[in-house]
N, C-alpha and C positions, 0 to 999 in steps of 0.2 A: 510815609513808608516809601522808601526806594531800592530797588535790589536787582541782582540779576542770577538768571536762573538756567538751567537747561530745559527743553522742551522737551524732550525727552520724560525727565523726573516729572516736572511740571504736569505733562499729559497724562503722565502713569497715576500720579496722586489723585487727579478730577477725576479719574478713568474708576477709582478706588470709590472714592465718597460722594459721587454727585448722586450715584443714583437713587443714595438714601433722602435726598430732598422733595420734599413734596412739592409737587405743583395743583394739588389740589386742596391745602390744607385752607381754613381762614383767616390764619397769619401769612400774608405774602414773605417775609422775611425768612419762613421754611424752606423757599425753593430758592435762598442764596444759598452760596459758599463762603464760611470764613475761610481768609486769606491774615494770617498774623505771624508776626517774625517773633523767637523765642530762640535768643542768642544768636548765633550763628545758621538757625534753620529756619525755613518756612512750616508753619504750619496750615495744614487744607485740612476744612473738617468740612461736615456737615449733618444736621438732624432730621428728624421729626417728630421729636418727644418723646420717643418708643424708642430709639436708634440712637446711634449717634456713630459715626465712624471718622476716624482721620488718622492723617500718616504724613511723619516730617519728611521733609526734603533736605538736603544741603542746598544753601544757598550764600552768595555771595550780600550781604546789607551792609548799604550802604546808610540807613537811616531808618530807624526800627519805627513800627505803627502797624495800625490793621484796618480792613476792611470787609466788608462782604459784596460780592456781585452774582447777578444771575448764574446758578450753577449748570442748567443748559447751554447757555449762551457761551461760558467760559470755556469749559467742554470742547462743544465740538470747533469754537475758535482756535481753541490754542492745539490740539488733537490734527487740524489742516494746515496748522505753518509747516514749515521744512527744520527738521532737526538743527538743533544749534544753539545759542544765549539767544534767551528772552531777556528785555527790561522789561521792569516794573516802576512803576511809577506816580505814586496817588496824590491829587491837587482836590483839594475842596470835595471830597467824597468821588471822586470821578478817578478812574484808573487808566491810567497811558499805557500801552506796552507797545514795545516795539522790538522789531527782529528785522533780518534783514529784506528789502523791499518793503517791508509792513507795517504801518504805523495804523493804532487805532484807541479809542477810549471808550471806554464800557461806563456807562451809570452806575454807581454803588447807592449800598444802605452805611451809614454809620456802624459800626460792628459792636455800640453798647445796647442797640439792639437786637443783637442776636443772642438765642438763649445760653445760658450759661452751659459749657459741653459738663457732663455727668462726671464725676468720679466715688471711687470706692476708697476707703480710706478704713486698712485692718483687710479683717474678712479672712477666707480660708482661700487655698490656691494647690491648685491640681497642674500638672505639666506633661504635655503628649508632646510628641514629634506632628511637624506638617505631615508627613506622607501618611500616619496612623488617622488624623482626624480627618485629614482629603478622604481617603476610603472609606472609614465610616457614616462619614456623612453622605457621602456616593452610594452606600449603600442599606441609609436610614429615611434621609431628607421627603421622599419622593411617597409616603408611605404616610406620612402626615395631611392632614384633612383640611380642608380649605374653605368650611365652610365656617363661618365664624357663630352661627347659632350654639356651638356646643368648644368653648374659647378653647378648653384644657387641650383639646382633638388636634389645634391649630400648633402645637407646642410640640417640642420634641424631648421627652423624658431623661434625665441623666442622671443614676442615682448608684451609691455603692451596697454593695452586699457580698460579705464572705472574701474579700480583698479580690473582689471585678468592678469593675465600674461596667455597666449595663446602658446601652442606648437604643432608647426605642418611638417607635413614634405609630402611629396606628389612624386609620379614620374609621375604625369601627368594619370593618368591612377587609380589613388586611391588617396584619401588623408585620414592621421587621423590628429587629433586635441585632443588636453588636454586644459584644464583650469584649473587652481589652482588661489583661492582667493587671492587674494595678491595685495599688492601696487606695483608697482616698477617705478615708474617718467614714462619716455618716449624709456624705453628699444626699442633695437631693433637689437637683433642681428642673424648672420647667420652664424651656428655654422656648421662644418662637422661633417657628421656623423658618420666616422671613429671615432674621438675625443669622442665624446661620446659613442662608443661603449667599448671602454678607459674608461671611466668614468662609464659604466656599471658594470663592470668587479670590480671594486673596489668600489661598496657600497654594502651596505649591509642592511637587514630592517629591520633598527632601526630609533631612533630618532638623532643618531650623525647628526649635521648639515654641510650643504656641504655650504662653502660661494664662489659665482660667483663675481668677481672683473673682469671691462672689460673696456677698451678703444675704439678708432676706429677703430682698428688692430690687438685686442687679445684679450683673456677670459680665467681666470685662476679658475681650479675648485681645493676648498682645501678642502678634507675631511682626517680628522684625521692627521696622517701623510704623506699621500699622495699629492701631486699637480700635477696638470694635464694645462698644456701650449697650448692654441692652437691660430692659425693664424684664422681671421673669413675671408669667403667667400666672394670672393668681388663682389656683384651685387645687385639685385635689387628684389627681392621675389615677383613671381605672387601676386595679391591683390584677394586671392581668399575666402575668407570672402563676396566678393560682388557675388561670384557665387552662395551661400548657398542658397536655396528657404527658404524665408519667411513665407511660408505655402503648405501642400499636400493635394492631391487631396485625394489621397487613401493613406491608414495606416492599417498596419497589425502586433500584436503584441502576440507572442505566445513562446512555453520553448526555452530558446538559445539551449539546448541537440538538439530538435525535427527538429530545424533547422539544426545544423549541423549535425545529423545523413542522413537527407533525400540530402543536398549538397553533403556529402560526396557518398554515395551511387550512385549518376548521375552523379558524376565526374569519375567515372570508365567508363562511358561510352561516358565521353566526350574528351576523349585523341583526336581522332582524328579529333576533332572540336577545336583544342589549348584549351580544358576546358569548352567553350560554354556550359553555359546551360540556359536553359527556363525558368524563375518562372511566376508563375499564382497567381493572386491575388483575390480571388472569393468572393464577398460580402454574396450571394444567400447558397454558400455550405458550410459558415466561415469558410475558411481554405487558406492554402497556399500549390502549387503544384510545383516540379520542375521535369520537364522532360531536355532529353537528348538524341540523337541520335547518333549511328555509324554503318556507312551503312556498317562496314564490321563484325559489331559485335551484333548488335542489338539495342536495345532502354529502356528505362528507363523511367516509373515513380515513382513518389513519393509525401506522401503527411501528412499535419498535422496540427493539429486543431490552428485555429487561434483566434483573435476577429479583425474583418475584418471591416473597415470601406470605400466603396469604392471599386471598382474591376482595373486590371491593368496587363500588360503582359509586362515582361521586359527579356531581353537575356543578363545576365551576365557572366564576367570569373569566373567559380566556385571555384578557387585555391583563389582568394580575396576573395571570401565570409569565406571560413575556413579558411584564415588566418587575415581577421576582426572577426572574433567569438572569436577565442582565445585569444582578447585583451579585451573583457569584462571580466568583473570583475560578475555582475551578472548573476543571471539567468535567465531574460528573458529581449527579443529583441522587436524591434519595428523596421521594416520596411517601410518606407516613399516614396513615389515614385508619381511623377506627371505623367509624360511619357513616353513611352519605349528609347525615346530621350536623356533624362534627367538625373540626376544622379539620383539615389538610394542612401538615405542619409540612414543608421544603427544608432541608442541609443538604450539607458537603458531606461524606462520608469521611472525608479527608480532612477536616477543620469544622472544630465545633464550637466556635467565636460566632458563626451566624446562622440566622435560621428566620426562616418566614413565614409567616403563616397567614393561609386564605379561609376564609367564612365560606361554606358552601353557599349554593343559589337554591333556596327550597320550590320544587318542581313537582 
């Protein structure tokens, strides 16, 4: 294999796939990068039996072949030269490159030891815009559980009904939800959310469209030059659409700032209640109140103007309320709440593509 390439691409490509490489797996050959020429491009990929991510380059080849080399080492080497043509250059499994001032050789693996990269072949395929699936993973990803004792939790739900496609991800303790208009048959997949945070990382917010092609086994996302491989979750997705109330009792709708200024302010004082804080729902005073206590520190209120339909007292973790705020899009919130029991459902009054919803903290 011999070629030359820009550092630029070069760096942007390893910058894409390295970081799906393990460095902890019991196959060493995980924490390489394939490096393989296919016509006129480079191909950089790399796995770890879950994943798979790669993305061609232009390149100049002068003598088609492949290899694999350390994908950290490659990295942050080639990531530290000075913009400009790299060579490439492989002798006896060993990789030359050079650039200007910089001559060096990296150790390789043989690349018929690297796993075969995954493909879908048929299957059904759905199509979004980059800047539609940036947003809703911005404001789904984060909501997904991380503990891998309960796998489905660790997955991020994608499923059609009624011509929406619906994405949701939950750790039992919060859930968000997106809806994007769209047809798609009878989707229904359950995506990890590793893989997509993979897929976050490489869009961008534009209209290039990313197409999802998926079987019963796999979902491959292509945007641009990029493809992204992954294994779906194998289980069964809470049916939590049937927990959503159908209507509130009480509703309180006022600036998303006003809210998370006065959450953030009683979260200082709720460290030693794990977050716990109060909200108050007052029809009589139109407003909304959250207090907070810490018997070794003091107490906290706080409060701000609402339009208040209904009164209501609910004790939530204050760290999901600031971090459902940050996934609105506008500015201002609507608060839904039947019981201190019950979930506390968040929307936009303005847009009702998302909505979030918190478990109370039983006190």
């Amino acid at each position: 294999m011999k070629l030359t390439v820009t550092q630029e691409n070069l760096s942007r490509a390893l910058s894409t796939v390295s970081r799906v490489a393990s460095t902890r797996s019991s196959l060493p050959i995980l924490s390489n990068v394939l490096l393989k020429t296919e016509g006129n491009r480079l191909l950089v990929a790399a796995t770890n039996l879950d994943i798979a991510v790669s993305e061609k380059i232009g390149a100049k080849i002068s003598q088609a072949g492949s290899i694999t080399v350390p994908a950290r080492l490659m990295q942050d080497f080639v990531s530290s030269l000075p913009s400009g043509t790299l060579e490439l250059d492989m002798k006896d499994n060993k990789l030359q490159l050079s650039a200007e001032r910089f001559d060096s050789t990296i150790n390789g693996v043989a690349a018929e030891e690297f796993p075969v990269m995954p493909t879908i072949d048929g299957g059904s395929v759905a199509e979004f815009s980059a800047g539609e699936m940036k947003q809703t993973l911005q404001q789904v990803l984060f909501a997904a559980s991380s503990d891998d004792a309960r796998p489905v939790l660790t997955g991020v739900y994608m499923h059609a009904d009624k011509k929406k496609i619906f994405i949701a991800a939950t750790d039992s303790y919060r859930l968000a939800e997106k809806n994007i208009k769209k047809d798609a048959g009878d989707m229904s997949l359950l995506l990890p959310a590793q893989s997509l945070q993979e897929l976050l990382r490489a869009l961008k917010d534009d209209n290039e469209p990313v197409t999802i092609t998926y079987d019963d086994q796999q979902a491959r996302f292509k945007i641009a030059s990029v493809e992204i491989v992954t294994r779906l979750i194998d289980g069964t997705y809470p049916d939590y659409r049937k927990l959503l109330p159908a209507s509130f009792e009480t509703t309180a709708k006022l600036s998303k700032q006003s809210l998370n200024e006065i959450t953030k302010v009683s979260s200082l004082f709720a460290r030693e209640a794990a977050g716990s804080i109060t909200l108050v729902i007052d029809e009589a005073k139109k407003e909304v109140s959250i207090s907070s206590i810490a018997s070794q520190v003091g107490e906290n209120s706080a409060h701000a103007e609402a339009e208040v339909s209904g009164d209501a007292v609910i004790t939530m973790n204050s760290r999901y309320i600031l971090d459902a705020l940050q996934a609105f899009e506008g500015s201002t919130i609507q608060i839904n709440v039947n019981g201190k029991l019950d979930p506390c459902v968040l929307t936009d009054p303005e847009d009702d593509s998302y909505l979030h919803v918190i478990m109370p903290v039983k006190s």
